[in-house]
C-alpha positions, 0 to 999 in steps of 0.5 A: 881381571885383565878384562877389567882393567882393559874396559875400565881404561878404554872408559878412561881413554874414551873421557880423555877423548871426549874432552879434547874433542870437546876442546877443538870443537870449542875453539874452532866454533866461530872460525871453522863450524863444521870441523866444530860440530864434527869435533863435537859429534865425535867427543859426544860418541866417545861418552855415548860408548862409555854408558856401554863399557860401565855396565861391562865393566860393572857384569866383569866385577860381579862375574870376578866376584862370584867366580873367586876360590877366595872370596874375601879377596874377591870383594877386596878387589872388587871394592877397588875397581868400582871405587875406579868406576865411580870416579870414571862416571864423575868424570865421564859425566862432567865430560857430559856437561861440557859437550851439552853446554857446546852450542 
């Protein structure tokens, strides 16, 4: 589960990046173009990682699943850490929206 746990914060840190990113990038639009855009480009990699860690995060909650001595517990578990995906991808994709609407 430490593997778990590790993607599924680095997802998390990946969406918290992105936005402040996002939010430079916003506020240095009109005055400072270039640090705007290169802000831009970085809160846009920062999602971009995220597709790669969610289906990580997805293969690691399975591989936990079918490994499991207990599976009851297994799915238990595994009921928790994709309801915290599910909430990561809303996240990440309202992260999404506001580097698609930078202009």
């Amino acid at each position: 589960m430490e593997c778990i746990r590790f993607a599924v914060d680095t997802i998390a840190g990946n969406i918290d990046e992105a936005r402040r990113y996002i939010k430079l990038a916003m506020e240095y639009r009109e005055t400072q173009k270039p640090l705007a855009d290169w802000c831009r480009d970085m809160a846009a990699m920062h999602i971009n990682f995220n597709a790669a860690g969610m289906a990580n995060a997805r293969r690691l909650i399975d591989d936990m699943r079918a490994a499991s001595d207990h599976p009851e517990y297994a799915e238990g578990a595994a009921a928790v850490w994709m309801d915290w995906l599910m909430s990561l991808t809303s996240a990440n994709a309202e992260a999404k929206a506001m580097v698609d609407s930078y202009k």
